[in-house]
C-alpha positions in Angstrom: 46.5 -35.4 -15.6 47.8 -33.3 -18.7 50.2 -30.8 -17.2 49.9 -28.1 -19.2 46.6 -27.4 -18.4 47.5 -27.7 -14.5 49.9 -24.8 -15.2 47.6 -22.9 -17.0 45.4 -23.5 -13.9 48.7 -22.1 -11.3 48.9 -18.9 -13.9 48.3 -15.1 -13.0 48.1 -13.5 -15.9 49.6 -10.3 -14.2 49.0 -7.3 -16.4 45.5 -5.7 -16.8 44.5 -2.6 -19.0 44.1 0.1 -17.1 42.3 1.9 -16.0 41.7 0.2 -12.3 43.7 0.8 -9.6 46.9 -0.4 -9.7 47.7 -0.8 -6.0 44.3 -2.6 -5.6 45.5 -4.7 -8.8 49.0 -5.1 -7.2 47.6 -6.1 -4.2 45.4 -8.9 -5.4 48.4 -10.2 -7.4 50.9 -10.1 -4.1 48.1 -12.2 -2.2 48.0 -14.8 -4.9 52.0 -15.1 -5.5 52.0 -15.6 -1.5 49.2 -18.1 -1.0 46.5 -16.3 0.1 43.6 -16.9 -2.5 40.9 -15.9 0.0 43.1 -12.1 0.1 43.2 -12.1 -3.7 39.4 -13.0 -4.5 37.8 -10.6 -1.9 40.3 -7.7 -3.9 39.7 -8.7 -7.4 35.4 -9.2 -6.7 36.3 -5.5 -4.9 37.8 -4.7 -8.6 34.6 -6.3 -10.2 31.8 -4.6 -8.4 33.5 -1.2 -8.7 32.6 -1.5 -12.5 35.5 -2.5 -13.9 35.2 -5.5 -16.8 37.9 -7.6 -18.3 38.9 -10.8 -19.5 41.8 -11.2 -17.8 40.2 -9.9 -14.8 38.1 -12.8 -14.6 40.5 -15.1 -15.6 42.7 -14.5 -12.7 39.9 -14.4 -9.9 38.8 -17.9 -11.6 42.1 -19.3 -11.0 41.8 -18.2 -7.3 38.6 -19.8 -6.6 40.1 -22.9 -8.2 42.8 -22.7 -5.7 40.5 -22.2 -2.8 38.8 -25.9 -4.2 35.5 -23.5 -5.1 34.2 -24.9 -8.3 31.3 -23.2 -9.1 32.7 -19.6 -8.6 35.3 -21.0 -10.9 33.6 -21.7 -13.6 31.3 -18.8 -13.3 34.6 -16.8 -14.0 36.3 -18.8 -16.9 33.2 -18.4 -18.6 32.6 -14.7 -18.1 36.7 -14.3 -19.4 35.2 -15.9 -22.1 32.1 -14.0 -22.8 34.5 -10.9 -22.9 36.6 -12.8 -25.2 36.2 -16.2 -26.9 39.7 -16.3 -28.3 41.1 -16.5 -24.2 42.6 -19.8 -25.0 44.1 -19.9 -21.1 40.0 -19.7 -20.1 39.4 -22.3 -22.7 41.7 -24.5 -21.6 41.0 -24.0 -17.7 37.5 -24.1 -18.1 37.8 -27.8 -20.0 40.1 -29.0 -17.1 37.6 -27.4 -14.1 34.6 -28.5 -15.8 36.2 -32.7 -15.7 36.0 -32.3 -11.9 32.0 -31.4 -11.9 29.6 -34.5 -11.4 27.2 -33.7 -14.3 29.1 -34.9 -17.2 26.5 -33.3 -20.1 27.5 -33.0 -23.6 26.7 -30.1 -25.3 24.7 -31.0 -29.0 27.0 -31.4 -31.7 27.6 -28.5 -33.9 28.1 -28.7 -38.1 31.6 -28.6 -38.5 31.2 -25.7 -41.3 29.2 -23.8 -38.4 31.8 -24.4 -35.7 34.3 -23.1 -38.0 32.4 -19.8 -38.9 31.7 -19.6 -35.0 35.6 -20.0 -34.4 36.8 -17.3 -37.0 34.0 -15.1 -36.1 35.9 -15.3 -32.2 38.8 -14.5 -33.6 38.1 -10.7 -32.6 35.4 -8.2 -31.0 32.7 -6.3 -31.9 34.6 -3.0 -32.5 37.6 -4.7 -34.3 35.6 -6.6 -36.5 33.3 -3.1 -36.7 36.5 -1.3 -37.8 37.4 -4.3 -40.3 33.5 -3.4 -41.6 34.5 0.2 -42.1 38.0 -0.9 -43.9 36.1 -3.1 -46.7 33.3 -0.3 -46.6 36.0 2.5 -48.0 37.2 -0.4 -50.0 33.8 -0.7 -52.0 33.9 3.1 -52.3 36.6 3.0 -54.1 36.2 -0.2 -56.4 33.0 1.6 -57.0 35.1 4.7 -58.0 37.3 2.7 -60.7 34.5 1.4 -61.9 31.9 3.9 -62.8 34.9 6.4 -63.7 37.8 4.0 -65.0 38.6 4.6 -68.8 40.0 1.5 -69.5 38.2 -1.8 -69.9 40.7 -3.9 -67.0 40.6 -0.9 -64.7 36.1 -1.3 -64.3 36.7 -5.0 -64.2 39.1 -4.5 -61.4 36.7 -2.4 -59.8 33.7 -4.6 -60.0 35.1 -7.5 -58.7 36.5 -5.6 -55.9 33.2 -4.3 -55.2 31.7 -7.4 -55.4 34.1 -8.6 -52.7 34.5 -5.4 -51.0 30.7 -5.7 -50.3 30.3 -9.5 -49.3 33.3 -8.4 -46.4 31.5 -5.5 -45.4 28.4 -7.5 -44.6 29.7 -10.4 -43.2 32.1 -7.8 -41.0 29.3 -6.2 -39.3 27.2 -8.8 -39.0 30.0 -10.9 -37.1 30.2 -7.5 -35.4 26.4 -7.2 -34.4 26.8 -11.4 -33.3 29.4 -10.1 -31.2 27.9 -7.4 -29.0 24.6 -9.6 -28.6 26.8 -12.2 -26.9 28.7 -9.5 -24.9 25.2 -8.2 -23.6 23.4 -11.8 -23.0 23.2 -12.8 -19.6 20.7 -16.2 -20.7 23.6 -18.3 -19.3 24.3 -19.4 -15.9 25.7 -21.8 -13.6 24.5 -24.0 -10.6 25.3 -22.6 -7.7 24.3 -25.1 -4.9 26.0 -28.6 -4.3 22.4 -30.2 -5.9 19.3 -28.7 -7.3 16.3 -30.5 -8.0 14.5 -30.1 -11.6 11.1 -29.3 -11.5 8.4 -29.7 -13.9 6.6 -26.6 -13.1 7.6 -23.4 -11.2 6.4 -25.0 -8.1 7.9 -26.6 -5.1 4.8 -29.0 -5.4 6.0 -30.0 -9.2 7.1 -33.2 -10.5 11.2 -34.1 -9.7 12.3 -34.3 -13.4 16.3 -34.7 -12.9 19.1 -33.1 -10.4 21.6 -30.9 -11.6 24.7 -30.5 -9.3 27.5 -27.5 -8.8 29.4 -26.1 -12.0 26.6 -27.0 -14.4 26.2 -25.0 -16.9 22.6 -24.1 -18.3 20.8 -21.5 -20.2 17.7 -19.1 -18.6 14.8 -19.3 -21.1 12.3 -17.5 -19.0 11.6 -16.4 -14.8 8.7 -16.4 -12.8 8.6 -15.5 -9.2 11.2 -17.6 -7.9 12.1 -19.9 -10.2 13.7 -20.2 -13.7 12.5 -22.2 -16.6 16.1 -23.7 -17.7 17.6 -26.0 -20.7 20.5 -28.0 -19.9 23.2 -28.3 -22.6 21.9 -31.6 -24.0 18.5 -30.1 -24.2 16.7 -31.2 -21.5 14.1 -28.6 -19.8 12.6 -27.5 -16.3 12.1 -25.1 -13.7 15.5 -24.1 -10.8 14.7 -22.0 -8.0 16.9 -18.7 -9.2 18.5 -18.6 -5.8 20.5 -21.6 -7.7 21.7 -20.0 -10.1 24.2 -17.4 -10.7 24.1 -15.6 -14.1 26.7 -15.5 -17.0 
């Protein structure tokens, strides 16, 4: 068992941005330094429902439910740290070591090492930092566009076009990354089982055909809902129909 990541797992990452309440917040951190992880998740979902949003947030009432041997809930929280930033290497890195202990063992498709790479940089920040890095290269252009249509000298327009030219590409590929960014903050197509096993069906039916059995922790994606069930892909692709009671959303 690689240590690190158990400590990773025994972290509380102890400072949040405010604001939230910081007795409620010093609280829930008290009731996990003493022991009591039941204390500290029933304070941090408190801090949750009451609107309040953050990575860390999520992070730390993961590592709870971890502690109180609650998988599912666990996950559910690494990956909603992560959803709120990709770049949280301790959710990464927790989520990996929770996700070994689940019984479906499902690998994901593999992804073009040229688009995992884009996928990675494009984490490496927000939607509004990488919408202020948009508006950075944006006055850029202006102003290669400036030397250029009113520069004198011969070097001074080719200075300008090129940065234009660059200035431009930047500015697109800024707020697209941007606009990929908020999607993914506001997509809730992801969820995770929620019951020890759930049963697969071929139609939205209890009378349907038993396709496979998914178990607790497993991670899947909501393609579309009717009544009470969910049409569902699995990482590895395969497709059926989960009661949503099953289920609990990304």
């Amino acid at each position: 068992m690689n240590m690190k990541k158990i400590l990773y797992i025994v972290s509380l990452v102890l400072t949040l941005s405010l604001p939230i309440s910081a007795e409620n917040m010093k609280s829930a951190n008290d009731a996990y330094a003493a022991g009591n992880y039941e204390e500290a998740i029933q304070i941090y979902e408190n801090i949750t429902q009451s609107g309040y949003e953050s990575s860390t947030l999520y992070f730390n009432l993961g590592n709870a439910y971890y502690r109180t041997g609650k998988l599912a809930p666990s996950i559910l929280n690494y990956e909603r740290a992560l959803r709120l930033d990709a770049d949280n290497v301790d959710a990464q890195h927790n989520l990996e070591f929770v996700r070994q202990k689940t019984v479906d063992k499902i690998e994901p498709f593999a992804t073009i090492f040229f688009v995992k790479w884009i996928e990675e940089f494009r984490n490496i920040a927000d939607s509004n930092k990488w919408a202020y890095v948009g508006v950075v290269f944006f006055i850029i252009l202006v102003i290669s566009l400036f030397l250029y249509i009113f520069g004198r000298r011969i070097w001074l327009k080719k200075t300008g076009f090129g940065l234009a030219i660059a200035s431009l590409c930047f500015t697109a590929i800024s707020l697209v990354f941007s606009y990929q960014q908020k999607k993914a903050l506001e997509d809730h197509s992801t969820a995770i089982v929620f019951v020890p096993t759930a049963t697969i069906k071929s139609s939205p039916d209890n009378s349907g055909t038993d396709l496979f059995v998914l178990h607790e922790g497993t991670k899947l994606t909501i393609k579309s809902v009717l009544g009470d069930w969910s049409e569902i892909t699995t990482e590895d692709g395969n497709t059926g129909w989960i009661l949503s009671k099953s289920i609990e959303k990304i």
